[in-house]
Structure formats: C-alpha cells, structure tokens
N, C-alpha and C positions, 0 to 999 in steps of 0.2 A: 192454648196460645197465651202468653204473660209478654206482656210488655218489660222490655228490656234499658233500653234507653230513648229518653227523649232530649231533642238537640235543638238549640232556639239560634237563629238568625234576624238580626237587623236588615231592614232593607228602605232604601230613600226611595221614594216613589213622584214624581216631580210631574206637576199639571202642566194640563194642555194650556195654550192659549195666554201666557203668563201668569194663569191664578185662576184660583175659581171663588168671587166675589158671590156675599149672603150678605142678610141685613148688621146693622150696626158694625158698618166697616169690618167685618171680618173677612180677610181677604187668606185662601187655600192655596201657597205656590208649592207646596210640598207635604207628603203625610210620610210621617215616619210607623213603618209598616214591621211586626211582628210576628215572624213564618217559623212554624215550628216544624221539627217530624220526627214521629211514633214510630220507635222500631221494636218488634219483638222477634222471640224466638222462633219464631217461625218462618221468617224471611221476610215476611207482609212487612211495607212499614208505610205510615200516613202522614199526610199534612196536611196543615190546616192552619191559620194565619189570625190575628185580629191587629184591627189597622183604626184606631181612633184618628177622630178629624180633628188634630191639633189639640190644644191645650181647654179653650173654649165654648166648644158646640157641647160637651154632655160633660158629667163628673165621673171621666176616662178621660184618661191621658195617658201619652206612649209610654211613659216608662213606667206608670203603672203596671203595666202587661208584663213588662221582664220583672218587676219586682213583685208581683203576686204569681206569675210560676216559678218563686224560687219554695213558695209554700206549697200548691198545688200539684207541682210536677212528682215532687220526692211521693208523695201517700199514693200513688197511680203506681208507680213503680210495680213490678212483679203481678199485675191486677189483670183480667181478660179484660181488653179493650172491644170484644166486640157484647161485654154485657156493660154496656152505656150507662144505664139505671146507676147499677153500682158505681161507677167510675164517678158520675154527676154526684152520686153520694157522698162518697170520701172527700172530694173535692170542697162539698157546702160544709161536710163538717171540720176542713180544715179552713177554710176562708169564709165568712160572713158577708154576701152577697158579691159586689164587683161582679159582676156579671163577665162584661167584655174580657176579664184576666180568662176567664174559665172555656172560652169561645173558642180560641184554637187548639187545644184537648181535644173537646167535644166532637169538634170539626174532625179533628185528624181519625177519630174512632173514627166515625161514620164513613169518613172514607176506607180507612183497613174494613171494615165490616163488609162494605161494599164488594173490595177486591175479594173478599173469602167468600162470600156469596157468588161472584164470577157476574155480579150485575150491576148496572148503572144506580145513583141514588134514587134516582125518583122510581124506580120500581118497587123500590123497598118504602117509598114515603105511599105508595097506593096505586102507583101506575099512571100510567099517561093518558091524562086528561085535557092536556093542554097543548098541544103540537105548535110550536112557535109563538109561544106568547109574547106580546107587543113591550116593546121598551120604551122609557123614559128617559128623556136625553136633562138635564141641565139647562136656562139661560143663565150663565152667570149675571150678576145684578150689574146693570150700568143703563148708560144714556137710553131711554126709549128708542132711539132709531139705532144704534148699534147692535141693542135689542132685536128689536125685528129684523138687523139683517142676520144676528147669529139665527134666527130660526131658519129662515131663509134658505144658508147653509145648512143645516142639520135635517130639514124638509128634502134637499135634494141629494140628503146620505141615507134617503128613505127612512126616516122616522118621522109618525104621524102626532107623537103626543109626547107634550111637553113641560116642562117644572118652568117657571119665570121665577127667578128669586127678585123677592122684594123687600118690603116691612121697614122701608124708612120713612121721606115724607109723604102722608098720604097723600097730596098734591101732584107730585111727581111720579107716585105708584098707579094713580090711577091715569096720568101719561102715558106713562110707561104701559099699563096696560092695553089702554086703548089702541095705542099705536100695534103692539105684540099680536093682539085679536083682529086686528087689521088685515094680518098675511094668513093668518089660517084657512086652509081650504077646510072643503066639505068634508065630515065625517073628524077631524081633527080636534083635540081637545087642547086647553093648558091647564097649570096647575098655579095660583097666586100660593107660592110658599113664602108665608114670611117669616121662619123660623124664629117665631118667637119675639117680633123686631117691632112689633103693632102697640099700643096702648088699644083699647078696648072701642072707645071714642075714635081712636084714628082708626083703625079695624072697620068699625060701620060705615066711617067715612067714604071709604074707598069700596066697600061692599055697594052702598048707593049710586058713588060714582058711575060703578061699572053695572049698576043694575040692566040693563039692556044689552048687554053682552048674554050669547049662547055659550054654552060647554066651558063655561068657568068655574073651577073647582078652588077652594079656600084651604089650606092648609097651613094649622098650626099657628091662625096669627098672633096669639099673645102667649106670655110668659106662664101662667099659670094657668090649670086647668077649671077654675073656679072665672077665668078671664074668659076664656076660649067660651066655655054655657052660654055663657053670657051673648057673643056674638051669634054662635049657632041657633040662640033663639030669636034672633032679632033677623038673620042678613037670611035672604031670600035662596044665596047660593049654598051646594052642599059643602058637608064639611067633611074632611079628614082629620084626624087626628093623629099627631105623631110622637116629638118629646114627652109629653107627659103620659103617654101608656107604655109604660115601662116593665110591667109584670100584670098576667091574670087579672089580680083582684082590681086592679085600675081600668083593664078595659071590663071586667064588670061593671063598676060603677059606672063609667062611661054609656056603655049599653043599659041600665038601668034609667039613666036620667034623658036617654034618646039623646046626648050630645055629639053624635056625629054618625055620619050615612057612612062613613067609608075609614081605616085606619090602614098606617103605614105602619110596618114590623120589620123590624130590622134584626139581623141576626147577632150582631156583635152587644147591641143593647141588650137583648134580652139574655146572651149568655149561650149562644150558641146554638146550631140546628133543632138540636133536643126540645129545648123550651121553645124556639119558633114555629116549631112544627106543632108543637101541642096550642098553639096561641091559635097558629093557622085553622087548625080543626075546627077549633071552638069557633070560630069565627065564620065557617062556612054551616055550622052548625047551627048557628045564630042567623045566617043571613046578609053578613055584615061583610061586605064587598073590602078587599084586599089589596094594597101594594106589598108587593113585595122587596125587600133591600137588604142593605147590609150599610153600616156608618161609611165605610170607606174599601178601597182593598183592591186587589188585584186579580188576575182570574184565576184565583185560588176560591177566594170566596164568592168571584163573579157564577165561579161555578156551583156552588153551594144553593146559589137562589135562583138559580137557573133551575138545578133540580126540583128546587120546593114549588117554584112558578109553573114547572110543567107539571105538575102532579095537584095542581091546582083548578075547580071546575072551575073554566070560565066562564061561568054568567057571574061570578061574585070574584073575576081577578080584572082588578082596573090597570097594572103595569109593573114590570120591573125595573128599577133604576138600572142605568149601564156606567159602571164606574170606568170601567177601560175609556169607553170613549170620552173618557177626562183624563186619562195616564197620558204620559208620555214615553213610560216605561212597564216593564212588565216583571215578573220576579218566576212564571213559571209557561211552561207551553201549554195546549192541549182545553181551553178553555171552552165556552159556549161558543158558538157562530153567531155573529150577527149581520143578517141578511135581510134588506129589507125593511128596518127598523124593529125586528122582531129577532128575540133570543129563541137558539137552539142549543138543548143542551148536549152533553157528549153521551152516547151509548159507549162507552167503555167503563168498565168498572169503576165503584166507588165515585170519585171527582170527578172524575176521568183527565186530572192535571199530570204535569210532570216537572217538580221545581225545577231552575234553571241554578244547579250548585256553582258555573263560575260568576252569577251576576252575585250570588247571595254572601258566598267569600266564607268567612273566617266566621266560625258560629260565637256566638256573644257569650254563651252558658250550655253548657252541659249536664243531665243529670242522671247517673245508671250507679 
C-alpha cells in the first residue's frame, strides 16, 4: 500500500454560545480547522485534521498547518502509511519540530491502518479498558452567577465534571469559584483552569481563597513552568499540568521534581496520536493520572481521543475534553456518542468518521 495523494481542506468551525471565553480576554468565536485525507493505492483513504485555538493559546496557528504540509506532505508521498514510524520519520527530517503541522498525517495513517486492520482504534492502542469514559465540559469564563447557571445546564445534559475557565482577578476568581462549587452535587468535580492567566502570588491567592472547597483541581495557573512548582508546592489543591508539557523530556522533568499529580495531553500539541500515545503510556507507567484532549477540532479528532481515552485504565484517566459540545458546526459524521456525560467511541474501523465533502467544499492544496 503507498500513498498516493493527499488533499487539505479548510474548514470554519463557529462556537456555541457566542464564543468560548479563557483568561486575559481571550475570547473563541471561531477556529479555523485543518482536514486532510490520505489516499492510496489501494482504495483505503484517511483523515485526520489539526484545528489550532486561534492565533494566541500555543505557538500554532491555522495557517501554520497549510504552510508546513506544503513541506511534509510531498516526502510522505509513495511511503506505506500504515508503517507510522517511518512516515513520523520522514516528516521530522523534513520539518524541525511544529508538532501540530505533523498531526493530521499522523492521524489520517492511523485511521487507514485502522480500516486495513478491519478494527476500531482503540484495539490497536491495547483494547478496551475504559467503556464510556467520563467527559469534560467547558465553563466559558464570565460573571460568577452566569457561571453556575452554565453548569447548571450542562449538569442536566448529564455531565458530572467540569473545566471553569478562570486566571484573571484573583478577587473575582475566587467569586467565581465559590459560587461554581456552590451547584455541584455529590460525586462531581471542577477544574480551576487558568491557562496560564495567574501571576504566581495571584495563583496562591485564590488557592487559599478556595482552600475549603472539596474536588478542586488547579490547572495550569501560571505562565511558565518554573511558576507553576512554585504554586504546586505551596497550594494544598492538586495540580495538573498542561501548556508547558509539550514533549517527553518536559513531562520528565515534571515528574522528577513531583510538580504535578495529574497532566492534560493533547493530541495536536504533541504532534499527533503517535507521540500521544507514547506520552499516554509512560504516564500510566508512571502512575501519573491523565486527561485526555486535543487543542480544538471536530469529531474527527473528537474521535481520536475518544479512542485513546477508552484504551485508557481508568483508575489513572481523570476525563476527556468534549470539543463538539462547543461547535456549533461539524465538518464530518460518524463521531463518539455522547450519552450521559460520558464519551463512547465508535466500533467501526480506524476513526470510525466520515468527512462531510459538501460542508468541506473546494480543497485549499493538493499534493500527488
């Protein structure tokens, strides 16, 4: 089997709710989403997507993506996509890291691998371990009480645990909080993400604030990871850790210095299933309790970590982010279920997606 052509599609993906609000005013009304698909000779062909969160969450941005597979596409060319290894190969030694460019390749093998296999991905990441692993919804950041009534709503679309974006005034975050832990019932968690939005002082701030609060999880509140130590050895509540473990040797060091009980890994950060799956391992190898995500995307990639989440032991998987239930649009069929507050993924081959060609239109670049 050789890869024959690969075809890149643009696609606007437009949030729920008017925007999805993080700290330092960065407000989400649209991601501009990156869908590719792998054809070979042999009729199998794949897709796979990377969908950066606008210009300012990570150092990825959309047009990144189209402009580093004008490098990476061409060396893939005539290559077997279902030997991954090699393809991840060719690829680093034509592009010098960028991860996120390399994601929807990566992705799109794994699904043809998938469909010539005749099985779902998570059998081929180790089998099902995780039958309906629990999702993570969003609070977009605003007023404390619009707050707790967004949970409210998403509590009675059956999801039990939840992200509060925060990390502006600590004053008002630990409002905001209070009020949010307010509406939780029994067994329910949240997640204080302040992506990066904290000074380290404002950080502790708000960790004391809310010291009396149950099932509050800290994530990511400051800028740098030499910030972040700092609070995880001082604030009482756990910590995850997300931007700054960007590759291996960082969550090494991480796990080295005990700065955090739990890490978020995302697929398009690290460069695709390949490298998240090897991060995954290590990490249950480790002990070190797991979200799993992707930066943004639709149920292309919804589906992606859907796989990796059920082939994930649960006593060390803390949740899946659900990006859909932030869309307001979709770019393919056939994605995970979600029932319950809890992702199911698909038993059909590879993704088990099926792009949607009239929403995707006119492909941006072609390469065979």
């Amino acid at each position: 089997m050789k890869i024959t052509k690969i075809t890149a599609y643009q696609a606007k993906i437009v949030t729920a709710r008017g925007g999805y609000a993080v700290s330092r005013g960065r407000v989400v009304r649209e991601v501009d989403n990156t869908v590719i698909l792998v054809e070979t000779d042999s009729g199998v062909t794949g897709v796979g997507e990377s969908c950066p969160m606008g210009t300012d969450y990570l150092p990825a941005f959309p047009g990144g993506v189209r402009a580093g597979l004008d490098l990476v596409a061409p060396v893939v060319l005539g290559r077997d996509p279902r030997e991954i290894s090699n393809i991840y190969y060719e690829m680093d030694k034509e592009l010098l890291g960028h991860p996120y460019v390399k994601t929807a390749i990566d992705m799109a093998c794994w699904d043809i691998l998938g469909k010539s296999a005749g099985a779902p991905l998570y059998k081929l990441f180790g089998g099902m371990l995780n039958h309906g692993p629990r999702a993570r919804i969003g609070l977009s950041a605003g007023p404390a009480e619009e707050m707790a009534r967004m949970l409210g709503e998403r509590q009675a679309q059956g999801y039990n645990h939840f992200s509060a974006k925060v990390g502006d005034d600590p004053d008002e975050d630990i409002a905001r909080l209070g009020e949010i832990t307010a509406v939780l019932k029994q067994g329910q968690t949240i997640v204080a993400d302040a992506n990066r939005g904290w000074t380290v002082h404002g950080a502790l701030r708000v960790c004391q604030g809310i010291s009396h609060v149950h099932n509050v999880y800290i994530e990511q509140p400051c800028d740098t990871y030499e910030e972040c130590l700092l609070v995880r050895r001082a604030a009482p509540q756990p910590m995850i850790l997300d931007e700054c473990i960007d590759t291996i040797p960082s969550f090494m060091r991480a796990w080295n210095d005990k700065a955090m009980d739990c890490v978020n890994i995302k697929t398009a950060r690290h460069g695709g299933i390949s490298k998240t799956l090897q991060l995954r391992d290590l990490c249950t190898t480790l002990g070190i309790a797991v979200y799993i995500q992707d930066v943004w995307g639709s149920s292309i990639s919804a589906s992606a970590i859907a796989h990796l989440a059920a082939s994930t032991p649960p006593e060390l998987f803390l949740g899946i982010w659900d990006p859909i239930g932030w869309n307001e649009s979709d770019v393919a069929t056939g994605g995970p279920e979600m029932r319950e507050g809890r992702y199911y993924a698909s038993d059909r081959p590879g993704l088990g997606v099926e792009p949607m060609m009239d929403v995707l239109g006119v492909p941006v670049a072609e390469y065979a």
